[in-house]
C-alpha positions in Angstrom: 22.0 -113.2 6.7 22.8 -109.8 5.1 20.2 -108.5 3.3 20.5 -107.9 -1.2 18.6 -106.8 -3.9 17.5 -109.3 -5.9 19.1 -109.8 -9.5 15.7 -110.0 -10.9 13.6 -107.5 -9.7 16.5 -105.3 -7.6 14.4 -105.2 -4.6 15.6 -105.6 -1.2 15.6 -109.6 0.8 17.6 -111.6 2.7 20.5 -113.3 0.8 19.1 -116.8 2.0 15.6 -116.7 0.6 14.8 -119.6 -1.3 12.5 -117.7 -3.5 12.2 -114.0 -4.2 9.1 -112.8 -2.6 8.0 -110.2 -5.3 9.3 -111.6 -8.5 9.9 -115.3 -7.8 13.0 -115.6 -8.6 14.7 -119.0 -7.9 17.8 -119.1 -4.9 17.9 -115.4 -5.5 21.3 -115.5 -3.5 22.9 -118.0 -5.7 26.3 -115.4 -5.9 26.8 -116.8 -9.7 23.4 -116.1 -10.8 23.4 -112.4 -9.2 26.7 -111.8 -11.1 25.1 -113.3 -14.6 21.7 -111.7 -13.6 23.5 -108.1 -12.9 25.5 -108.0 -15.8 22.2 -109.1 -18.2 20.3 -107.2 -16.3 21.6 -103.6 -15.2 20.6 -101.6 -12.6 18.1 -98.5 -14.1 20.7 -96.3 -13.3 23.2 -98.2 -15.3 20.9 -99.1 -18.1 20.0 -95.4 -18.7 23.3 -94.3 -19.1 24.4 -96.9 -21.3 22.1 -95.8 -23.5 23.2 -92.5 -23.2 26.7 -93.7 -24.1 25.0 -95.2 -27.2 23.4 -91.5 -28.2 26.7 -89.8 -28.0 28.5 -92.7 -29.8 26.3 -92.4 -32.2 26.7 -88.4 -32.9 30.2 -88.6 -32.9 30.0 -90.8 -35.6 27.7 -88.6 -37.7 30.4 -86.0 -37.3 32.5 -87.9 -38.5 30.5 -88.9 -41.6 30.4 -86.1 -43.3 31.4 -83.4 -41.2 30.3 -80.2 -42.4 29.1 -79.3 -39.4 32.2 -78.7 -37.4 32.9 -75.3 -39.3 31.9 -73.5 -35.9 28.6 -71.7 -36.9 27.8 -68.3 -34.8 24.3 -70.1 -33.8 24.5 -71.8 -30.9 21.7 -74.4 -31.9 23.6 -75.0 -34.7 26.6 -75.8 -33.0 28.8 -79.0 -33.9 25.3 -80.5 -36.0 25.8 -83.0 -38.9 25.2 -82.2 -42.0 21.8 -84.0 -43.5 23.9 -86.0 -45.7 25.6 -87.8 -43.0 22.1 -88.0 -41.1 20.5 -90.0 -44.0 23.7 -92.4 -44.4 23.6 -92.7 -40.7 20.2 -93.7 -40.4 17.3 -90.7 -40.5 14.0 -91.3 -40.9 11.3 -89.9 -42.6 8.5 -90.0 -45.6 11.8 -89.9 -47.8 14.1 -92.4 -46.8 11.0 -95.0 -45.7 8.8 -94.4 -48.0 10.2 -93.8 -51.0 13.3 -95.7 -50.6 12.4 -98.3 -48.4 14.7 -97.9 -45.7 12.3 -99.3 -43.2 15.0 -99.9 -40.5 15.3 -96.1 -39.9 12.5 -96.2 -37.7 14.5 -97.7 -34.9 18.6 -96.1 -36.0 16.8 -92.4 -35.9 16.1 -93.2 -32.2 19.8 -92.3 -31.6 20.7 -89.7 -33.9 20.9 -85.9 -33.1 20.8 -82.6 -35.2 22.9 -80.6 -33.4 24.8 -80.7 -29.4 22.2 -79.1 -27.7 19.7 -81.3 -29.0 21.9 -84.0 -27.4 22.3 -82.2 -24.5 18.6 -81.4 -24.0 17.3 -85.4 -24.9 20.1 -86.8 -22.8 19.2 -84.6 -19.4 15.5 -85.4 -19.7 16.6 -89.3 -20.1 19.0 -89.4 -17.4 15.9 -87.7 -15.3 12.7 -89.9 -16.3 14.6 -93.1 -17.7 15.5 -94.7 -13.9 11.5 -93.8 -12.7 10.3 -96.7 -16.0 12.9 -99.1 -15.6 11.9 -99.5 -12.2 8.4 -98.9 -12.1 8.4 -102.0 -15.5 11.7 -103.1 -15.2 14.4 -103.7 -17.7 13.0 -105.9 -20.6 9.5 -104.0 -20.7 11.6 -100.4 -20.5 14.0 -102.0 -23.2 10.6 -102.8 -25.2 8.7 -99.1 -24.4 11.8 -97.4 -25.5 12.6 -98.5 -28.5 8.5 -99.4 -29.6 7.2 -96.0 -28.9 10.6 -94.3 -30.6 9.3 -96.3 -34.1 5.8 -95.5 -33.5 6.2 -91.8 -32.7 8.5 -91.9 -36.0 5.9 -93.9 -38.1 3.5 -91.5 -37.7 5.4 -88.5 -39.0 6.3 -90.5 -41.8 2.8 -90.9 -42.5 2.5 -87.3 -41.6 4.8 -86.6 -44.3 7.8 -84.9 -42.1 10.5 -85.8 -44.8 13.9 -86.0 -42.6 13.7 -86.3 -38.7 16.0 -87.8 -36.0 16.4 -87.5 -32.9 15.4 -89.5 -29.0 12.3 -87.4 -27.8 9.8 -89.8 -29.4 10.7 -92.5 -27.1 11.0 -89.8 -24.1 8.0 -89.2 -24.9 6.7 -92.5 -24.9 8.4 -93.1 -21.4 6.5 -90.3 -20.1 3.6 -91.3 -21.6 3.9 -94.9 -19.8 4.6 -93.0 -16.7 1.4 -91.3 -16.9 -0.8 -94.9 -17.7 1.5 -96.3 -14.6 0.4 -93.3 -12.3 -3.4 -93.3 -13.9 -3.5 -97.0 -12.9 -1.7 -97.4 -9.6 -4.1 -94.1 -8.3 -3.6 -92.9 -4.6 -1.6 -89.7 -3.8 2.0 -91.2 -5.1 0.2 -92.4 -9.0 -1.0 -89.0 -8.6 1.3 -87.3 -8.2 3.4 -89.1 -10.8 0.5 -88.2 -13.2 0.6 -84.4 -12.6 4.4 -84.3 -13.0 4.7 -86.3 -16.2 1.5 -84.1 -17.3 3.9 -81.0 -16.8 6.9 -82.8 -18.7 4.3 -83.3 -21.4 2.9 -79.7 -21.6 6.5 -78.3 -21.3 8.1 -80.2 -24.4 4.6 -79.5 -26.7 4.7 -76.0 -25.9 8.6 -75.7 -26.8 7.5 -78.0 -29.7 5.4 -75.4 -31.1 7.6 -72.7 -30.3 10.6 -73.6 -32.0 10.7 -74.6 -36.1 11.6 -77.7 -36.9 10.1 -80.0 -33.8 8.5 -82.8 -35.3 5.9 -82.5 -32.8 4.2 -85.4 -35.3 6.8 -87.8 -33.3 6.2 -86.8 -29.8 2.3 -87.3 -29.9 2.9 -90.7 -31.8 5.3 -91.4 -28.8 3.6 -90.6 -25.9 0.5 -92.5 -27.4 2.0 -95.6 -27.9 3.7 -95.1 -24.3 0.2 -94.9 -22.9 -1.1 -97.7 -24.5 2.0 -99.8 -24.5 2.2 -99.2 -20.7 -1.3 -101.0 -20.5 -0.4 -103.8 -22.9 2.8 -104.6 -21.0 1.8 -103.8 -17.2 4.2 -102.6 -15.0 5.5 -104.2 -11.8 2.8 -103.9 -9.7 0.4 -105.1 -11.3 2.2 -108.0 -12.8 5.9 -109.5 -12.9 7.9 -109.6 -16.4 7.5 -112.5 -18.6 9.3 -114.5 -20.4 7.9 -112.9 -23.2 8.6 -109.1 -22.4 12.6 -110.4 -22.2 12.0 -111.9 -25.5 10.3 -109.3 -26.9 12.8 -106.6 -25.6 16.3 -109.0 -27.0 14.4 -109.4 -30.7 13.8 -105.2 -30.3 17.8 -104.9 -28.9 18.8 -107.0 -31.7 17.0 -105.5 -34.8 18.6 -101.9 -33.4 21.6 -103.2 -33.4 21.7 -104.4 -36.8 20.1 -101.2 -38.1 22.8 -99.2 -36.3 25.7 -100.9 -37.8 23.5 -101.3 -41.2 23.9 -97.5 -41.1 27.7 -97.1 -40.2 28.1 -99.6 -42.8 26.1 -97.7 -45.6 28.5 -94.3 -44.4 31.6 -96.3 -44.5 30.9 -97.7 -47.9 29.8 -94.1 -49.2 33.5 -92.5 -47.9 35.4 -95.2 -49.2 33.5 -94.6 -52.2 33.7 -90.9 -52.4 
């Protein structure tokens, strides 16, 4: 029989397994259940960009807001960036908006906000690079989970770090890297290794351009990459353990609070144009 990758775990058997032998999967070849199972259950490469697509989406719409950015300013980190206005109906975090108006679901809706193109640009190409290494080192509910946990975390500290507005994805890069780095601490040999060492250099490269440049909540990316470390313990990853059927619920609860705090916020910038 022709070999496929399981729907579960995407690794390679024969269609006529009974049982998957790394993830257990029941009649693995079962053609409806690898349809249902690959459409739940996308491939890293697919996952990543969809929430890519999600990002830009996202940043259009805070354009479109309020957009007072789209005047064409001469500085080219400045370029096409929404104004702050439409970043706080959009969904910006912060010790403002959190603490002192208790917008609490801005912890997860900053996750996929942007100040500016190049700030896109620069969060998108380092997703695109380290996103397909988790998903298939934890797969897809416990990189669903790392994403969006270590993204709140890294933002919950700056808020009790008093940063007063910040958006942006690098706190859950951050936190990917930082469960790359507890995967390659823990797996050991010359591949975990060498996994370490390069996630070490990502890690060194975006502090150093943290404290470089103004305005990096650099607050964010050590909360992040913390709570990617540690979160990368909690959860496992696939080699030490298979997903659960907690880590899928745990990752659809996450998926589903985000969504409602992204249309909470596109409601909320609706409601103030109509209003204006």
């Amino acid at each position: 029989m022709p070999p496929i990758l399981c729907p579960h775990c995407r690794r390679l058997i024969s269609s006529d397994e009974p049982r998957c032998p790394h993830c257990g999967l029941h009649a693995p070849g079962m053609r409806f259940r690898r349809a249902l199972l690959g459409w739940l259950q996308p491939g890293p490469r697919e996952l990543v960009r969809g929430l890519i697509t999600v990002n830009v989406a996202w940043f259009g719409l805070s354009l479109l807001v309020d957009p007072a950015g789209l005047g064409g300013s001469l500085n080219p980190l400045a370029f096409l960036s929404p104004s702050d206005r439409g970043l706080f109906l959009m969904g910006a975090t912060g010790s403002l908006p959190v603490l002192r108006l208790g917008r609490w679901w801005t912890l997860l809706a900053a996750n996929f906000l942007h100040g500016g193109l190049l700030h896109l640009f620069f969060n998108m190409a380092a997703l695109a690079q380290i996103g397909p290494f988790v998903v298939r080192e934890y797969g897809t509910a416990r990189f669903v989970a790392l994403y969006l946990l270590t993204g709140a975390a890294g933002f919950l500290v700056s808020v009790l770090a008093g940063v007063g507005l910040t958006i942006g994805a690098s706190a859950s890069l951050l936190g990917l890297i930082g469960a790359a780095m507890y995967y390659g601490r823990a797996r050991g040999g010359v591949y975990g290794e060498a996994v370490f060492r390069q996630m070490w250099g990502w890690t060194v490269g975006i502090f150093l351009f943290g404290f470089l440049l103004p305005g990096i909540n650099n607050w964010a990316h050590g909360g992040g990459l913390a709570a990617g470390f540690v979160l990368g313990h909690l959860l496992g990853f696939r080699e030490q353990r298979p997903e659960a059927p907690w880590h899928r619920l745990l990752a659809l609860a996450l998926a589903g609070l985000t969504v409602l705090s992204l249309l909470w916020g596109v409601v909320g910038a609706v409601a103030w144009r109509l209003g204006g």
